[in-house]
TORPA-263922 format. One record per residue (C-alpha): x, y, z. Coordinates in steps of 0.25 Angstrom, whole numbers, padded with zeros to 4 digits, always signed. Layout:
XYZ...
***
This chain:
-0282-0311-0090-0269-0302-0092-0269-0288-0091-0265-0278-0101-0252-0274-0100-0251-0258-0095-0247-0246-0107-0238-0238-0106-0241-0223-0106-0230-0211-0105-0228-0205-0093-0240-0197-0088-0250-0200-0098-0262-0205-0091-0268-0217-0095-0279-0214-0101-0286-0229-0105-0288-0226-0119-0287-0236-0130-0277-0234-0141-0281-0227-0151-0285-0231-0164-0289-0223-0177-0297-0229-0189-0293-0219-0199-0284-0221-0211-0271-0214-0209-0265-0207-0223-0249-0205-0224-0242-0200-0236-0234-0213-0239-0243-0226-0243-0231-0233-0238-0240-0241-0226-0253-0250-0227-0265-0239-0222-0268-0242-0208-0277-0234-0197-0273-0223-0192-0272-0223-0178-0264-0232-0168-0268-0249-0169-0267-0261-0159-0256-0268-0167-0259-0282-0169-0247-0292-0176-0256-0292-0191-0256-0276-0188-0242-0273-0195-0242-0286-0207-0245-0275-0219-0237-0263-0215-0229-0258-0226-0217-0249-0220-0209-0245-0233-0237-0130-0153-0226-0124-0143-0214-0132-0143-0210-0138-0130-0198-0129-0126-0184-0136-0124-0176-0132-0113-0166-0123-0115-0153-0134-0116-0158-0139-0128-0144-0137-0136-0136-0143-0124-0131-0158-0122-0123-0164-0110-0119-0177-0106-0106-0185-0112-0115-0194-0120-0123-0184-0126-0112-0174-0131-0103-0184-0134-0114-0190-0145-0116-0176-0149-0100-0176-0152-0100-0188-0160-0111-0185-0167-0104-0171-0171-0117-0164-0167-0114-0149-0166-0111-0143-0154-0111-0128-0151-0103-0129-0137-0099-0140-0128-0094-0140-0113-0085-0152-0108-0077-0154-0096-0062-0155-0098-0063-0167-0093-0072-0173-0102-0068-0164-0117-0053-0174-0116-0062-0187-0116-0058-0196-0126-0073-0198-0129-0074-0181-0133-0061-0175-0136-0062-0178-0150-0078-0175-0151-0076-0163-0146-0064-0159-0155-0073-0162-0166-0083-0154-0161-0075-0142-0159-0069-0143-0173-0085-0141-0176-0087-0128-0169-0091-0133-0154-0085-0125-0143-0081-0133-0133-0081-0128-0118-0071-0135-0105-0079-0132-0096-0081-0136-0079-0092-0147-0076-0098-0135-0067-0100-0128-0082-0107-0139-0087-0116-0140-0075-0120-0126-0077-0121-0128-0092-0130-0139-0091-0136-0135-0079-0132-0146-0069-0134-0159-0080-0126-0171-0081-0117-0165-0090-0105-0177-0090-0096-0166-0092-0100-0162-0106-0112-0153-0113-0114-0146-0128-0122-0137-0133-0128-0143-0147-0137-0137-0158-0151-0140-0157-0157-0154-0161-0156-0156-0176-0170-0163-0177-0173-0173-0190-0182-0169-0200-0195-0181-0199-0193-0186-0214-0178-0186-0211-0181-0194-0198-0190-0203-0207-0179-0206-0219-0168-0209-0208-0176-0219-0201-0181-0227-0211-0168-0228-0214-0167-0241-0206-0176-0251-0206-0187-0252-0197-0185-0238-0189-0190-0233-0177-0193-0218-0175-0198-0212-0160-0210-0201-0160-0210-0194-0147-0222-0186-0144-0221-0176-0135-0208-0180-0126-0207-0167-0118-0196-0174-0109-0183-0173-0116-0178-0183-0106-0188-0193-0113-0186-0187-0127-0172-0191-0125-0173-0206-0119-0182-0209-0130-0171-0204-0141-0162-0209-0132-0169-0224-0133-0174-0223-0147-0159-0221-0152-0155-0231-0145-0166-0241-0149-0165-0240-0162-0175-0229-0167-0173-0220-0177-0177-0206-0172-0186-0198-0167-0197-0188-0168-0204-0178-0159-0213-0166-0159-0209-0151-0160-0219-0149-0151-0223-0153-0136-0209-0161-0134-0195-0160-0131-0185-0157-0142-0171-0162-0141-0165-0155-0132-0153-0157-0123-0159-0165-0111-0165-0174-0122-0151-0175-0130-0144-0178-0117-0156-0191-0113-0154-0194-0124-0139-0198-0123-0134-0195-0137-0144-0204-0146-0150-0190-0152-0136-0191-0159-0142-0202-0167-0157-0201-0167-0164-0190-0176-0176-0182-0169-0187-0175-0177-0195-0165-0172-0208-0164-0180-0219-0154-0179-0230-0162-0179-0229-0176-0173-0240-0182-0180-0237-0178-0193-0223-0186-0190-0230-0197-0187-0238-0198-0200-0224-0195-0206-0218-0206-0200-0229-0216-0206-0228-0212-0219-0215-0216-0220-0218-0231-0215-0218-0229-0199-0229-0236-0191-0231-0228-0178-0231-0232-0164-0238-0224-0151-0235-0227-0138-0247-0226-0129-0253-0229-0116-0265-0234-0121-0259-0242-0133-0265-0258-0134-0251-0265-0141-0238-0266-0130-0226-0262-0137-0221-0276-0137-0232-0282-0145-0229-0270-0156-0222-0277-0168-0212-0265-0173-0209-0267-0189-0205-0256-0198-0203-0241-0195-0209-0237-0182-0211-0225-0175-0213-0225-0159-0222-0213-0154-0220-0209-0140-0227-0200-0131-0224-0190-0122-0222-0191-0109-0236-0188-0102-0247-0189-0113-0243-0200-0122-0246-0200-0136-0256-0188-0141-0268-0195-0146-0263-0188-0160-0251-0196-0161-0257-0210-0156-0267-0207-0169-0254-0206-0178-0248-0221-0172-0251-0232-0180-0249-0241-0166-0249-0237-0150-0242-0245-0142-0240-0247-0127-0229-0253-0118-0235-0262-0107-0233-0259-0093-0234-0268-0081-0230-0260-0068-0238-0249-0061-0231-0237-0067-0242-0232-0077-0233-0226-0089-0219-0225-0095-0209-0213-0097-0209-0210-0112-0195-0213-0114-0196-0225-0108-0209-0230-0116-0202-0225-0129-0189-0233-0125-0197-0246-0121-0206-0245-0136-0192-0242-0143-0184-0255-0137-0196-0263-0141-0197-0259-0155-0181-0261-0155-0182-0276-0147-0192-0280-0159-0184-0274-0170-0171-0281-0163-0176-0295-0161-0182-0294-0176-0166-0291-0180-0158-0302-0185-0144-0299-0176-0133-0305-0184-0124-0300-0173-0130-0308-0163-0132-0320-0172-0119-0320-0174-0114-0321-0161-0124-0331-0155-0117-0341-0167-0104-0338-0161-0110-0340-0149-0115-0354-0154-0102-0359-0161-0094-0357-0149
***
């Protein structure tokens, strides 16, 4: 007989035994744009998905909110002409090749740019891995949802990231960091009881903000019923949830819903996913970091997506390949 692999669960939620949840209720969106379908999260089976038819105190930043550093992160912000209020570079590194023209630009555009002494930039950002460079930046422009929405779907088969409750920024930002670069189309998070985008976030998460909307909604659970209604099938991950990710097929617009760091998904949020899904584990260590659960769910919608891809470019140089 062989043993069931191990779920994964985020790190320090406890693992509580339950079953996944299901809900027999009709669920009712705006958009008859999807077949009716139970409410609550399924065991995904391979006939499951054949008739789909896709057509209150907030958490308290910290007070660096509006400060970047790091040579990766301001030199995205430079080529991306965000606004910068004020930027501090050594003398060393303002006459680099890589930032002498950027930052020409960006004085043309009103930022004040200060020569200063590494010791000032220790102080400025209080003894951080500065590389020589910091800037002071305008808050975060979040994304308004429905904008979010029209953007993705855009592309075919996007691929957009709910973070409940990430209070770490450290995690908030490897998971933009690794949605970016898998592929996915944004991000939205709550308002409250989570980490915003703040500067340790923009730092993790190494310039990929540049590119990856974030919306911040009031009410996550509305979102989510906002996300079906326009055609995305929702996805949990949870401890407790009966299909391993690798046996999930991902077709159409997705949305991958992530937990925080110690409770997991809220038993209100598992009640809005169409599916809970699970990462098998085989060692001893009992659960996952977030970050790296999300990473490990994103790569594995991206790997099916990919070997589902007919890559020309690589046809074309196995025939060359051959006629040599």
């Amino acid at each position: 007989m062989i043993n069931k692999p191990r779920k994964i669960k985020t790190s320090g939620q406890p693992n509580s035994g339950r079953q996944p949840l299901k809900m027999k209720a009709k669920r009712v969106i705006s958009l008859p744009s999807r077949a009716p379908r139970d409410k609550g999260p399924k065991v995904i089976t391979q006939d499951s998905r054949q008739h789909r038819n896709f057509s209150d105190s907030s958490t308290q930043e910290s007070q660096d909110t509006d400060l970047i550093y790091g040579r990766h992160p301001v030199l995205s912000a430079l080529e991306n002409e965000r606004h910068l209020h004020r930027l501090w570079i050594t003398s060393r590194l303002r006459y680099d090749p890589r930032f002498h023209s950027l930052i020409l630009r960006a004085k043309e555009n009103g930022t004040i740019i200060d020569e200063v002494e590494p010791k000032r930039l220790d102080h400025i950002t209080d003894q951080a891995n500065h590389q020589g460079i910091a800037a002071q930046v305008a808050p975060y422009d979040y994304i308004d949802l429905d904008e979010l929405i029209t953007q993705a779907k855009s592309v075919t088969d996007p691929v957009i990231v709910v973070a409940e409750g990430i209070t770490d920024p450290h995690n908030l930002g490897a998971i933009i960091r690794s949605a970016e670069a898998l592929g996915a189309q944004g991000m939205v998070i709550p308002q409250r009881r989570a980490s915003g985008i703040t500067s340790t976030v923009m730092k993790v998460a190494v310039g990929a903000l540049e590119n990856f909307p974030v919306a911040r909604v009031v009410n996550l659970q509305r979102a989510l019923e906002e996300l079906k209604a326009a055609g995305f099938w929702i996805y949990g991950t949870a401890t407790d949830a009966s299909e391993p990710v690798h046996m999930v097929d991902f077709k159409g617009p997705i949305v991958l819903v992530v937990g925080s760091e110690g409770e997991g998904l809220s038993i209100l949020t598992q009640r809005h996913c169409d599916f809970l899904v699970s990462i098998p584990l085989q060692g001893k260590t009992p659960s996952l970091n977030a970050s790296v659960a999300a990473g490990m769910a994103l790569y594995e919608v991206y790997r099916q997506r990919w070997i589902n891809t007919l890559h020309l470019d690589k046809l074309q140089k196995i025939s060359l390949k051959k006629e040599q």
